[in-house]
N, C-alpha and C positions, 0 to 999 in steps of 0.2 A: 504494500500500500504506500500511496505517496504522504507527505507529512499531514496532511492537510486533512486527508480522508482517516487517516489514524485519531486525529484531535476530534474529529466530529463524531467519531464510536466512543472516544475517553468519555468526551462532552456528555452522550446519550448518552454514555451507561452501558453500552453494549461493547464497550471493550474493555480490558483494563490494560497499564502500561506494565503490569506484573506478568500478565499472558504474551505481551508480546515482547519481551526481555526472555523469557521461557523459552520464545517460536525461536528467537534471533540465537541464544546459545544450542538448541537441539540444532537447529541448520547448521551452524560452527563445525558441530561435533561429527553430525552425518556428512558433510561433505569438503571442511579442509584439511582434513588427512590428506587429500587427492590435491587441493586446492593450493592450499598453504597459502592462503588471501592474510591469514595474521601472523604475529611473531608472539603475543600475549595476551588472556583474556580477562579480565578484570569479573567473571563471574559474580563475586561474595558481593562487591561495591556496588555493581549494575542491580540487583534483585532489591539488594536494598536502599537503592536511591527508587528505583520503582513501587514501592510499597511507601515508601514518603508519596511521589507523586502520585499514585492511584487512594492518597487519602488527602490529598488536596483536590483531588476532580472533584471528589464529592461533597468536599466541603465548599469551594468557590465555582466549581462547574468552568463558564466559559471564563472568567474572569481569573485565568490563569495565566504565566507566562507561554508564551507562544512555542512554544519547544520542548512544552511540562512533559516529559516520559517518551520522548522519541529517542529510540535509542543512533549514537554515533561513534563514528569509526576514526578514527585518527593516524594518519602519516606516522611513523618512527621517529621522525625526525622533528617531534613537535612535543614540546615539555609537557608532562604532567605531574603535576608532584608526588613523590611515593613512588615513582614508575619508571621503571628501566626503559632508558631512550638513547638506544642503541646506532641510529640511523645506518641501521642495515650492515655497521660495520665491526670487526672483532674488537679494535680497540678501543670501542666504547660499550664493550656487549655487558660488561658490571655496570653500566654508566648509572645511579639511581636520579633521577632531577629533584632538586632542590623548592620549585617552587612553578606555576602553569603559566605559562606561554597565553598572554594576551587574548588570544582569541578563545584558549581553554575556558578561562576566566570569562568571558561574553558568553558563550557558550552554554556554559554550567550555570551562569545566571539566567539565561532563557527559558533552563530549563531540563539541557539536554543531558542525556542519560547515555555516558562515557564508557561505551561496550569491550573496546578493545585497542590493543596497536598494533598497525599494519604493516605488511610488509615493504620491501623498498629498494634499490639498486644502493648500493654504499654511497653513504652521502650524496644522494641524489645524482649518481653520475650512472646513467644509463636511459637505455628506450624500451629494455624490456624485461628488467627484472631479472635476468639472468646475472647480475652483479651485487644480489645479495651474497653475504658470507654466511647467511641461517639458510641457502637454498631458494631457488626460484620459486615463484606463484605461476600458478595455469593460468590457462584462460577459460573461466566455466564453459566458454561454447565451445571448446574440441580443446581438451587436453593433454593433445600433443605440438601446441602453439603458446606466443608469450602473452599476456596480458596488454602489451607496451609496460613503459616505464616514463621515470623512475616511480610511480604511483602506483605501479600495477597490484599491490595489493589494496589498496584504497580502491580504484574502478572493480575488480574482481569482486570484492566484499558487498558491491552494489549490486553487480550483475549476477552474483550468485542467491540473492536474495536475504543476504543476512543482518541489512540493515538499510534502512531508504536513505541513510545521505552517509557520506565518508568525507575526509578532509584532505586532502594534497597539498604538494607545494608544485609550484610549476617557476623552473627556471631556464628551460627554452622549449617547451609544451608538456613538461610532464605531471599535466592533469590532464588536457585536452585529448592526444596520442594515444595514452590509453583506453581516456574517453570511449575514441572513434573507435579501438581495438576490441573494447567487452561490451560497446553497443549502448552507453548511461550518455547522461549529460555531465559537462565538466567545463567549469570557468576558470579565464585566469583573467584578475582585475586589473584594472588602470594600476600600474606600479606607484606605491604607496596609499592606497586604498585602504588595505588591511596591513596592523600591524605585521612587523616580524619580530618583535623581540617573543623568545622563546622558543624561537624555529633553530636549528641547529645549521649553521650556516653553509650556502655552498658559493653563490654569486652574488655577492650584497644588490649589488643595482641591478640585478634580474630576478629574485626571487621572490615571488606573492603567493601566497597559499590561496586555497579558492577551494568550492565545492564540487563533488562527484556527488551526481542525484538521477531520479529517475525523469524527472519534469522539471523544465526550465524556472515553472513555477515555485520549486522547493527550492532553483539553486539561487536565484532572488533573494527568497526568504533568508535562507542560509546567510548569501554576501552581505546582506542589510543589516542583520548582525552581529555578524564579525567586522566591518568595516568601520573607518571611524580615526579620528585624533584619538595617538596614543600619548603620553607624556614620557614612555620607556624606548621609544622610538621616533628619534627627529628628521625621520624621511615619512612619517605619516606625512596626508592631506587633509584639508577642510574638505568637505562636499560641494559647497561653491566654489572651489578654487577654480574649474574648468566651467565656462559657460555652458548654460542647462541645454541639452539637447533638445530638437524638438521630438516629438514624438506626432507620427501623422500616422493616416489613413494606407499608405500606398509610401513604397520607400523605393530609392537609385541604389542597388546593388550593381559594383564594379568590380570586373572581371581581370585581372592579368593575364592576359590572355599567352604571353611569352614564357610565363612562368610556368605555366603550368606544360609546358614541353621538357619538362623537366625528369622524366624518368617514372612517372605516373603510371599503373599498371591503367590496360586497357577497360576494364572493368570497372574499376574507379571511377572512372572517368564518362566511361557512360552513366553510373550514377550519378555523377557531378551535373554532368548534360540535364539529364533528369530531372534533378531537381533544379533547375535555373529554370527547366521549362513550366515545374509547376510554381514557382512565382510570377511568373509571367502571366501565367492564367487566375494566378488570383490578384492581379491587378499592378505591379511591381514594375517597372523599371528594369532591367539590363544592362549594362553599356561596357563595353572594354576598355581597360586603361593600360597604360605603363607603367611600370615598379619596377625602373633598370637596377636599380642599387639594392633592391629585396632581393636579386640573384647573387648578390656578393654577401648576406647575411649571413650563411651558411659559413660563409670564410669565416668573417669580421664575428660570430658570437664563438668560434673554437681558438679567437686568440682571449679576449676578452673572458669569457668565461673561465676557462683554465687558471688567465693569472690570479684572477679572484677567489678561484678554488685555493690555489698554491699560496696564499695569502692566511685565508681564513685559516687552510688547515695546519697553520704552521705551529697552531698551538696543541697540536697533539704531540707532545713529544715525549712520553712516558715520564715526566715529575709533577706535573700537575694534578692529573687526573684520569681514569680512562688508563687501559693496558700499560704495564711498564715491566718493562723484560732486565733484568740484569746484566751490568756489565760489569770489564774489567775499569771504566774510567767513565766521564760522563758522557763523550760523545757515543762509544759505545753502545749506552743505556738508550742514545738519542737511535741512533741505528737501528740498531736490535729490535724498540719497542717498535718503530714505523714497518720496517723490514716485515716485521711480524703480524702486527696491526689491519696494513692496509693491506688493499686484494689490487689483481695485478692494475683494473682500470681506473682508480683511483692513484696509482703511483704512474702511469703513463700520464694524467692529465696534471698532476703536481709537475713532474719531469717538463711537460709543456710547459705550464705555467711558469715556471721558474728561468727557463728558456728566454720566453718573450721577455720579461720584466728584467734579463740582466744587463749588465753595462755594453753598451755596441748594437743591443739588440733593442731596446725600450725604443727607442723614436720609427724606427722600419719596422714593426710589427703592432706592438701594441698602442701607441702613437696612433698609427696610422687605421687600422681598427678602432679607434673611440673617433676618429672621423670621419671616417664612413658612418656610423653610427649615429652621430651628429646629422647627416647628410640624409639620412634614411627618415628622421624624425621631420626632416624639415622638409623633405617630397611625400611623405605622408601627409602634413598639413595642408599641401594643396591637392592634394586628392581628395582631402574632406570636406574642401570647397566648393566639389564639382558630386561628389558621391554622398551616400550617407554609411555604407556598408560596402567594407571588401567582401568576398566571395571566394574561398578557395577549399579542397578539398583538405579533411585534416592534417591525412597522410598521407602520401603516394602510394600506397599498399594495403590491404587489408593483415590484418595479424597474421602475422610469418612462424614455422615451426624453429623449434629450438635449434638453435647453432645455423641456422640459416643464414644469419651474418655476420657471418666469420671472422672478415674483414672490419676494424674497429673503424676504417670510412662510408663503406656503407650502411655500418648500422647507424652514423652521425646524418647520412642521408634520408632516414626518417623523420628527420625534424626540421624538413627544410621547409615548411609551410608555416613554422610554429615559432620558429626561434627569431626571425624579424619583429614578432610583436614582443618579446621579452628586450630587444636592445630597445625597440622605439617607447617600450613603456605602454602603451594603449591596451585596453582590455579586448577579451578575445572568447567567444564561446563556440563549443563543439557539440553538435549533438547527433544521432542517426540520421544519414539519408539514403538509407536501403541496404540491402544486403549483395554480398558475391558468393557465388559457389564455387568452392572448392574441394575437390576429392569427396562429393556427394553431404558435405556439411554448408551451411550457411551461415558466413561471417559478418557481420555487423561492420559499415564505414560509414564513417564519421564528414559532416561539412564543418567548415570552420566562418563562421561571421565576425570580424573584425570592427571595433568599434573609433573613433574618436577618443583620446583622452579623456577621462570623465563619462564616458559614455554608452555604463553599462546598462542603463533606463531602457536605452535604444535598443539592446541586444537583448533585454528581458522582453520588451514588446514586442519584437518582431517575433525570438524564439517560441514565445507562447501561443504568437498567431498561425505559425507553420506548425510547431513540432508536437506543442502539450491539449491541439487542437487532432490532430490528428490520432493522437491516440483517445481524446476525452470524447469525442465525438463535439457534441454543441456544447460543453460545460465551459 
């Protein structure tokens, strides 16, 4: 059920959030053995935070917080107090957190009832979850395929039914990628929207957390409460900061039409066809645009990203906190614990990163990558001039089987529709638009609607008009 339909059975009576905290751990137990959508289940806390909120339904009915006993899923890589937050990697696998990450905090105020923590590629660095160090997640619709990533156990955990909404972070689509892979909805906001403090870091100026849901409807709900001025966090936004979008009858959806010669499986792509043709007919706009410098994003986010990686993670060095291995002297210990620690894609993208960022090298690579970057921000503004929404399929692919990409370039090639909205900052939703067959199973691909800065109202309205219409019938 979606959240909305859950609150109106608590509301009448005819559900309780005790029964469905029950449904959500029996689904767990039947089917992530196979799955392994989590890494931890908070069981004991979930039943009895549900037994609080199933005796506030009855005490104040609808005059409850909006989120009272819907149970939620949360990314590794996102603080809860008490709770090992591991972010998918060995050397933080003791890690216990100290205190809840910002949006925990909003969260748990609304309401929501804290199920579990998910699985994850190490520190956020992968497309399909085969870069966890606890073991890959499936992908509930044919379990010999990835999920995407780095989210993939957050989108899994939706698409396998064991909870209506999950949390990700996405630092160059990894909410969305997965999104399109297990067939859910999946936002990634205007960068600084929603806090980060509490998120375990991968690329400071790329990474927003955002919701994995079944209806564009819940992942609304969901952003409007996580989002907001933090005071732990001075890259938050005001909500006015970005001129209010409009919101209309009939919207200009612009096409890249060069871009998407990009290596797009042919099936995709007739879905993509597809669905342009049914906005069309419900009244919408079309037009092709240019986005030369969106084909160099691809470059311009694997230098930029890395060095930020190679930055943040420097503080894992076994004296702190997190894995520390014995040595005979200190750099040793420094050695040893990383050596040990980190899995192999997490130490190719430090190695990167460390690369760009050194003497000889900072101004020819990484220099020159926050310029383009620049560049990208500012031929997006005038596309938004002329457009009100880009158009592009989420991924090039529908979900691929394990070790399919072998190659660590083409598996960076999954993100090349996703990772220009993380350098330009703009919010970005992905939701189903059809399926492809494959070896007699049916996989779920994903569109991607790009917004204007500030301009996720726009991407709520439209998604709700095509996608949570389509399944609601008239609702």
């Amino acid at each position: 059920m979606t959240i909305s339909e859950l609150r109106k059975q608590y509301i009448a009576g005819t559900l309780s959030p005790v029964t469905v905290v029950e449904n959500s751990l029996q689904i767990i137990k039947e089917k992530d053995g196979e799955i392994h959508a989590f890494l931890d289940i908070y069981a004991d806390e979930s039943l009895a935070t549900a037994k609080v909120a199933e005796q506030e339904y009855k005490n104040k009915g609808e005059n409850t917080p909006s989120l009272l006993g819907i149970p939620v899923a949360l990314k590794n890589n996102i603080l809860v107090s008490g709770k090992r937050t591991s972010a998918g990697s060995k050397i933080l696998e003791n890690y216990i957190a100290s205190y809840d990450a910002t949006i925990v905090t909003r969260l748990k105020k609304a309401g929501a009832i804290i199920i579990g923590a998910t699985n994850m590629d190490e520190f956020a660095m992968g497309s399909s979850t085969e870069n966890s160090s606890f073991g890959p997640t499936k992908n509930p619709h044919d379990l010999s395929r990835v999920p995407g990533g780095s989210s993939g156990g957050s989108a899994a955990s939706v698409a396998m039914g064991a909870v209506p909404v999950a949390i990700g972070t996405d630092t160059g689509g990894s909410v969305r990628q997965p999104a399109s892979y297990c067939g859910v909805v999946g936002l990634k906001p205007t960068y600084g929207a929603v806090s980060r403090y509490g998120l375990v870091a991968m690329g400071s100026s790329l990474d927003q957390a955002g919701p994995l849901t079944r209806t564009v409807a819940d992942a609304e709900l969901i952003h409007n409460i996580m989002s907001g001025l933090d005071a732990h966090d001075a890259t938050t936004i005001a909500s006015d900061t970005y001129p209010a979008v409009t919101i209309k009858k009939s919207y200009t959806f612009g096409v890249p039409r060069d871009f998407l010669g990009v290596g797009v499986d042919a099936d995709v792509l007739a879905n993509f066809e597809a669905h342009i043709d049914s906005l069309k007919a419900a009244g919408h706009t079309v037009v092709d645009i240019e986005l030369p410098l969106f084909e160099q994003g691809l470059a311009a986010y694997y230098i930029v990203m890395p060095a930020e990686a190679s930055s943040n993670l420097a503080r894992y060095d076994g004296m702190r906190y997190g894995l520390s291995v014995d040595g005979k002297n200190l750099l040793e210990v420094y050695e040893q614990s990383r050596a040990t620690g980190f899995g192999a894609e997490v130490k190719r993208r430090i190695l990167l990163g460390t690369y760009v960022l050194s003497s000889g090298y900072y101004d020819a690579y990484y220099g020159k990558a926050e310029l383009v970057r620049h560049k990208m921000r500012a031929e997006l503004e005038e596309i938004f001039k002329k457009v009100d929404i880009i158009l592009t399929p989420t991924a090039p692919t529908a979900a691929f089987k394990f070790g399919a990409q072998g190659d660590p370039l083409s598996m960076y090639r999954q993100d090349i529709f996703t990772v220009p909205v993380n350098l330009t900052g703009v919010p970005a939703i992905s939701f189903p638009m059809g399926t492809v067959e494959q070896e007699g199973i049916s996989l779920p691909v994903g569109v991607q609607y790009i917004g204007p800065h500030g301009g996720e109202a726009r991407l709520f309205d439209i998604g709700k008009q095509v996608y949570d219409v389509s399944l609601n019938g008239d609702k």
